[in-house]
Each structure stands twice: as C-alpha cells, then as structure tokens.
C-alpha positions in Angstrom: -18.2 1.8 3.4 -14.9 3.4 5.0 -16.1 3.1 8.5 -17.1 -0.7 8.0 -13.3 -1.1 6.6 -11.9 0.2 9.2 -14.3 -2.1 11.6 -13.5 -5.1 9.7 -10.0 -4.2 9.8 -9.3 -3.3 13.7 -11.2 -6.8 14.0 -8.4 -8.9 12.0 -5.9 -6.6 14.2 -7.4 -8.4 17.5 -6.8 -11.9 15.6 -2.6 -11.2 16.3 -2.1 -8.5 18.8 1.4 -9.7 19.5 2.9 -8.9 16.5 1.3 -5.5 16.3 3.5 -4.8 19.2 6.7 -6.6 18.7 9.4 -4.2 17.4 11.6 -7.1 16.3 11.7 -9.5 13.2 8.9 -12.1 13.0 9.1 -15.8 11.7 7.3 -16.7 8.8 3.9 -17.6 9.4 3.1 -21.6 8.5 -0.4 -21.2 6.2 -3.0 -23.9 6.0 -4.0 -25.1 2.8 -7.1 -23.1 2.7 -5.2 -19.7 3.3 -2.3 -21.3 0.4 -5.6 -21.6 -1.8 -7.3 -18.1 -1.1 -3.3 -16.0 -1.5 -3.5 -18.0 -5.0 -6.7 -17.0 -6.0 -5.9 -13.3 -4.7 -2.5 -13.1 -7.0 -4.3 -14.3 -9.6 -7.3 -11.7 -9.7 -5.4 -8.9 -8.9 -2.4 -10.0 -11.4 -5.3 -9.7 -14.4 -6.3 -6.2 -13.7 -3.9 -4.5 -15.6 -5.2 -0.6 -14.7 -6.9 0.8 -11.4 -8.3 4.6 -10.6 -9.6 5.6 -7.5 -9.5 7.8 -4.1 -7.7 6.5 -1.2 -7.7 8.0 2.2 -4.9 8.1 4.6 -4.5 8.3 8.1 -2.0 8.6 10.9 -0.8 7.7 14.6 -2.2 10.8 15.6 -4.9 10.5 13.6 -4.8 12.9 10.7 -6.5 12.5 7.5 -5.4 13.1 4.3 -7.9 12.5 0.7 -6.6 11.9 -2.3 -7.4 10.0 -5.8 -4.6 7.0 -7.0 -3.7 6.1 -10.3 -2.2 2.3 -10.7 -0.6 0.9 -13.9 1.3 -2.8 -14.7 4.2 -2.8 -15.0 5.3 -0.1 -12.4 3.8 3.0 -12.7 1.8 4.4 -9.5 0.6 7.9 -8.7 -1.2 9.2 -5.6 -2.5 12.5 -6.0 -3.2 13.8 -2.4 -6.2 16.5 -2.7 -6.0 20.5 -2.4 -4.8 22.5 -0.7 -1.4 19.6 -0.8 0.2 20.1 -4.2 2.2 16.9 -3.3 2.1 13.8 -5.3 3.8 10.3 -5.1 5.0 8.7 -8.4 6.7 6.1 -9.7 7.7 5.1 -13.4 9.2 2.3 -13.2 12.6 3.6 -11.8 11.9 4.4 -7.9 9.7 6.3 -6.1 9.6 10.3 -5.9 7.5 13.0 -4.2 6.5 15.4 -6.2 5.3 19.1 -5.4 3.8 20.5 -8.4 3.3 24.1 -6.8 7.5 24.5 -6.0 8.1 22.1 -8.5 10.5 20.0 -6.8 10.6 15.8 -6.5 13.1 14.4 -4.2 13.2 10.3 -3.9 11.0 8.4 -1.7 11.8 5.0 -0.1 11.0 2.2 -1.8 10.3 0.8 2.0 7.6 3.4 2.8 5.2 2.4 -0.4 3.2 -0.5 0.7 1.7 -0.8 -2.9 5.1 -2.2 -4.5 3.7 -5.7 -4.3 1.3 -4.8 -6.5 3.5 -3.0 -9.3 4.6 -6.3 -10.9 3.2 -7.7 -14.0 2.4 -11.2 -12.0 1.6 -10.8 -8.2 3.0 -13.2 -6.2 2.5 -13.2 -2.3 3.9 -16.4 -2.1 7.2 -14.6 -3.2 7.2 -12.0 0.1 7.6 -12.9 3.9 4.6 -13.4 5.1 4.3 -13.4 8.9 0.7 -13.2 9.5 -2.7 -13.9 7.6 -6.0 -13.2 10.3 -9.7 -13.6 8.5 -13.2 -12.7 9.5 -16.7 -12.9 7.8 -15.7 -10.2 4.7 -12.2 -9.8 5.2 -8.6 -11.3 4.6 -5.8 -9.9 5.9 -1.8 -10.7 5.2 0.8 -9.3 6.9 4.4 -9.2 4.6 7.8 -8.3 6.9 10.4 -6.4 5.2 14.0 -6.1 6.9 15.3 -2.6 5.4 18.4 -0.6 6.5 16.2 1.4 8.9 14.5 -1.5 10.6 11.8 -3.6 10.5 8.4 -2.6 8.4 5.7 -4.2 8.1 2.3 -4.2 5.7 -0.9 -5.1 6.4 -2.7 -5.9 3.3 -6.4 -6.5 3.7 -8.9 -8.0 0.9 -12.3 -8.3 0.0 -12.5 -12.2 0.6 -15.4 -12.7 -1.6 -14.0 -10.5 -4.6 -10.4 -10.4 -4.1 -9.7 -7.0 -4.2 -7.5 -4.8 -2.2 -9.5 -2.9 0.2 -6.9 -1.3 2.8 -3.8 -1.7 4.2 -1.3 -0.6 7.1 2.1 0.2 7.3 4.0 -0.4 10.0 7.4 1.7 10.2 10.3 0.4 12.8 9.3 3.3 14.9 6.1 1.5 15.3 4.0 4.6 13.6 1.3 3.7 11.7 -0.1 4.5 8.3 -3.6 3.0 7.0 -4.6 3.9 3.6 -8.8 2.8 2.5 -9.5 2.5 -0.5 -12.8 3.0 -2.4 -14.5 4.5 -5.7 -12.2 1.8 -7.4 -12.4 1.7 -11.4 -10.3 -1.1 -13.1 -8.6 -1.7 -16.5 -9.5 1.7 -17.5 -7.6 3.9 -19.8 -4.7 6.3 -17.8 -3.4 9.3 -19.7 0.4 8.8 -20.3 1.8 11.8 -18.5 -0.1 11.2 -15.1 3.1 8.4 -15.3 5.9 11.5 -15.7 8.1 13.2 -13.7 9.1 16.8 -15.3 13.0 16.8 -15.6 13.1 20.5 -14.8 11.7 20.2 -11.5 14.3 20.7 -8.6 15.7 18.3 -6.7 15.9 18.6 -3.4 16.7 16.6 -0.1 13.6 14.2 1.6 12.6 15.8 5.0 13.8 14.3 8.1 11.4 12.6 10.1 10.7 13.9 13.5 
C-alpha cells in the first residue's frame, strides 16, 4: 500500500514539474468546476471526522526513514509519536507546535510553517480558504498543492487524497530550501476515542532552543 502511494504520488508530481522546481511564489491556480466540486466534497468528509489514529512514515531528501504512529483531534490537538529508539514527539494543544523529548524531557517550539497537517486542525476544513497553486489527478489519486509565504521563504504542501474515499493519504512539504519531506499514511482509525493526556505537554519539562538547520 506504501509503495503504490508513493507510485501514485510521483505520478501527480510529473503532472506540474515546473513548480516543483521553481523557488519563487506561484499564482493561484484557476480550478475547473469539477476540481471546485471534488475540494468541496474533500472538506466536507474530512471536516466530519472529528478523531484519527494511525502510523505515518516519513522520509527525507536524502532519503531517510523515520516510523511513527499519529494522534489527530478537532479542534487543534495533534501528536506524532516517532518510534524507538527517537524519544521525540510533535504536539500541539491548541496553542502552537512543540517538539517534545520525553527521555531529556525538554520541548522547545516548532514552526507552525513546518507542520503540513495545520489545515486539518480546524473544526471545518476549508481548502478553498488556503492558496492553492496546484491540483494534478490520476486514476486513484488527487493531489492539491497550498503555498504559504512565511518569514523564511516560500513552502509549499502537497496534499494528496484518496479520490474515491476522500481521505488524506500523503503529503509533501516543500521548505524554501527546496528540501523535501513526504509523510504516508496508513493503518488509519477514525472518530475513535484519544486519551486526554496524549494532548499534554508536561510544564516541568525544559525548555530549550530549536536546533539550527544545517
């Protein structure tokens, strides 16, 4: 299931190589009334799911892969749990976005600019609402492409979706350095119940300063 994902997915890629490439801002892409019709129907079946579990797995540029299980809540709460031997873990409650090492128990904040999945936080989903610079399809697949313009440059996110169900399968971010990261998703569970302190942030942790990026 991955591996056909990440098929699917490098297929959509070919539909608009150009702006994989270009490193500056993009005009908003004009959509036909079919693509207007299948967005709406994607806000509005994702919007209802109010809980999702699951495992996720990331990989690089270079091409490293990282496992981990993801625990989505409406109205704002996320947590990706990256597997052993990381103790790391990304969570947000509603006021930001913070890394989390449970082993040194520290938690520094994490741009909001680097979380592709903060579309998705809102109570109602709304694509309509983002910049949307890009939408490629192919027999299973539907991708849409959202531009953000943050202080450190241009990112971008690939959001790809299961065109007959409507759910989120996979998506890319695209940082102004032009690195990649492309997160899968599978094992998905939805409105399921989500123990209250995966969603918590212990106040006696540390905090300490987000590495610099090489």
């Amino acid at each position: 299931m991955i591996r056909r994902s990440f098929l699917a997915f490098a297929a959509l890629l070919a539909a608009f190589p150009a702006l994989a490439q270009q490193q500056g801002p993009a005009e908003p892409r004009p959509l036909t009334e079919a693509e207007r019709q299948l967005i709406t129907e994607i806000n509005e079946h994702n919007s209802a799911i109010k809980t999702m579990v699951g495992r996720f797995l990331q990989i690089d540029t270079q091409g490293s892969r990282i496992e981990g299980t993801f625990f989505l809540e409406r109205p704002g709460k996320i947590l990706f749990r990256y597997n052993p031997p990381s103790s790391e873990q990304i969570v947000s409650v509603g006021r930001g976005f913070y890394v989390v090492d449970r082993k040194e128990q520290t938690q520094y904040a994490y741009p909001q600019d680097k979380v592709p999945l903060r579309q998705f936080l809102d109570s109602k989903i709304d694509l309509f609402k983002a910049n949307i610079v890009a939408v490629a399809q192919s027999a299973d697949y539907f991708s849409v492409t959202l531009q953000d313009d943050t202080p450190a440059g241009i990112v971008r996110v690939a959001l790809v979706f299961d065109t007959e169900s409507k759910d989120l399968k996979q998506w890319t971010l695209t940082q102004p350095s032009g690195a990649e990261l492309t997160f899968s998703l599978y094992d998905v569970d939805k409105d399921v119940e989500i123990p209250k302190s995966y969603f918590y942030i212990d106040p006696n942790f540390r905090a300490v300063s987000a590495p610099k990026e090489e």
